[in-house]
matplotlib code that plots the C-alpha trace (Angstrom):
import matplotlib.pyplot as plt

x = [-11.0, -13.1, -12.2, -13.7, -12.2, -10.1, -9.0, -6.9, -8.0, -8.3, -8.5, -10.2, -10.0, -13.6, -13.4, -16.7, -17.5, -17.9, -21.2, -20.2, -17.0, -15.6, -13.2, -11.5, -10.8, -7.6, -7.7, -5.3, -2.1, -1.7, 1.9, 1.6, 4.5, 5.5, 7.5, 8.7, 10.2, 11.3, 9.2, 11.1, 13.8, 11.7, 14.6, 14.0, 14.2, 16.6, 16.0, 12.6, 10.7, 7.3, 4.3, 1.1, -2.5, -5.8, -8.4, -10.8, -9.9, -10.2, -8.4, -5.6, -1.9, 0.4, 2.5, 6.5, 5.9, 10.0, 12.0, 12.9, 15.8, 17.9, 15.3, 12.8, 11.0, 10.1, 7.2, 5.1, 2.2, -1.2, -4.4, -6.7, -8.0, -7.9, -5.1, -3.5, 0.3, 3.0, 6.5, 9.0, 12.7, 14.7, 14.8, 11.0, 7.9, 5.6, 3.4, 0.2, -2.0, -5.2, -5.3, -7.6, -5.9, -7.2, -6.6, -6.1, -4.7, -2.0, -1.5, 0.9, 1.4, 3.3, 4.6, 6.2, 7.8, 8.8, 11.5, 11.3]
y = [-17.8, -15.3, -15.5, -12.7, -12.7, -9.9, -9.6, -10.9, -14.1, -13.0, -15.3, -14.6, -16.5, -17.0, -18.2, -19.5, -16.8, -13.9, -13.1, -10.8, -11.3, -8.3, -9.6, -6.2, -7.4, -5.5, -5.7, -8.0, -6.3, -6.9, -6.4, -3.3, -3.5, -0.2, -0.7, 3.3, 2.9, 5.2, 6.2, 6.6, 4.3, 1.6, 1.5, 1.0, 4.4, 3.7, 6.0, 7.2, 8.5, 7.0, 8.3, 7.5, 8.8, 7.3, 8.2, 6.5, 9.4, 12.6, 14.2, 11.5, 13.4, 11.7, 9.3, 8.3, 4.6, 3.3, 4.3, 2.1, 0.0, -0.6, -2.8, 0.4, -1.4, -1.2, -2.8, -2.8, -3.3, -1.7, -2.3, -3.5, -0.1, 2.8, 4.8, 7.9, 6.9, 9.5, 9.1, 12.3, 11.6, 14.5, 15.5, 13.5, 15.0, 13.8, 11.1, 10.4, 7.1, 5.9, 2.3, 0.2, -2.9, -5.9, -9.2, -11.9, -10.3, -8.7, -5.0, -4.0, 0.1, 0.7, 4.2, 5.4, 8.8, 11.3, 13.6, 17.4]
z = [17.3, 15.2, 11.8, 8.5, 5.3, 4.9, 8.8, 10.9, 12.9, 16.5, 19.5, 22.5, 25.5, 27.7, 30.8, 32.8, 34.5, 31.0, 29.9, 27.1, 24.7, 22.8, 20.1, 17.8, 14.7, 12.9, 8.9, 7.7, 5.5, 1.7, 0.3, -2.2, -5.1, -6.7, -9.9, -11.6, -15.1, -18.0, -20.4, -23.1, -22.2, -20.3, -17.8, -14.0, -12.1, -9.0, -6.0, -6.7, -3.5, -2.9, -0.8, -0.4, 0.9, 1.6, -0.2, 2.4, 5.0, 3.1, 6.4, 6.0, 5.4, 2.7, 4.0, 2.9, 1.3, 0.3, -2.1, -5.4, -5.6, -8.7, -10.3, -9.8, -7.4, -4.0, -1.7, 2.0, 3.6, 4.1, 4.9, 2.0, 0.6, -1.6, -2.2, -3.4, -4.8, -5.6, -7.0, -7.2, -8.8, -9.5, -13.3, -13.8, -13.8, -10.8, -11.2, -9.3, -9.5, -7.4, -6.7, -5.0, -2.4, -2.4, -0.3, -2.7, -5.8, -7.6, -5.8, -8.2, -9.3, -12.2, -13.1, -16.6, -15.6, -18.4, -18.0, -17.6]

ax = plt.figure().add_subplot(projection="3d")
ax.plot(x, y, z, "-o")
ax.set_aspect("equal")
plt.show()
């Protein structure tokens, strides 16, 4: 088992007659929580669309995240990195936020949208 903080732990099974042992290690997922509120109100925003984009990959194309639920909250996972977050909701200006993932911590964005 070959084990690095951060990734995945991969097994790879040797058997007597291998020389050589190529073990790929995939990065391991953090859960990213998006929470889109009111400014003004400080009410949760139901319904908002959310996208995102690496920044890592400037050739990367943005990408739909979830939409909010009624709590203005939504969540998945991505690789530990840095990111490019959007929110759109009809009658709200667009909001856009960089934010770095991290194994181990609180990946929480929060957005305050104002209206048009």
């Amino acid at each position: 088992v070959f084990r690095k903080p951060g990734y995945k732990d991969t097994e790879v099974k040797v058997t007597p007659d291998k020389r050589a042992v190529v073990a790929r290690l995939e990065p391991a997922l953090v859960n990213v929580v998006i929470q889109v509120v009111d400014a003004l109100a400080g009410v949760p925003i139901n319904r908002a669309l959310v996208s995102y984009k690496s920044l890592q990959n400037p050739l990367s194309e943005e990408k739909y995240f979830a939409m909010t639920d009624v709590n203005g909250q939504c969540s998945s996972t991505l690789p530990p990195g840095q990111y490019s977050f959007k929110v759109k909701k009809f009658g709200y200006r667009e909001s856009i936020k960089n934010f770095q993932s991290r194994i181990n911590r609180d990946n929480t964005v929060a957005f305050n949208l104002v209206l048009m």
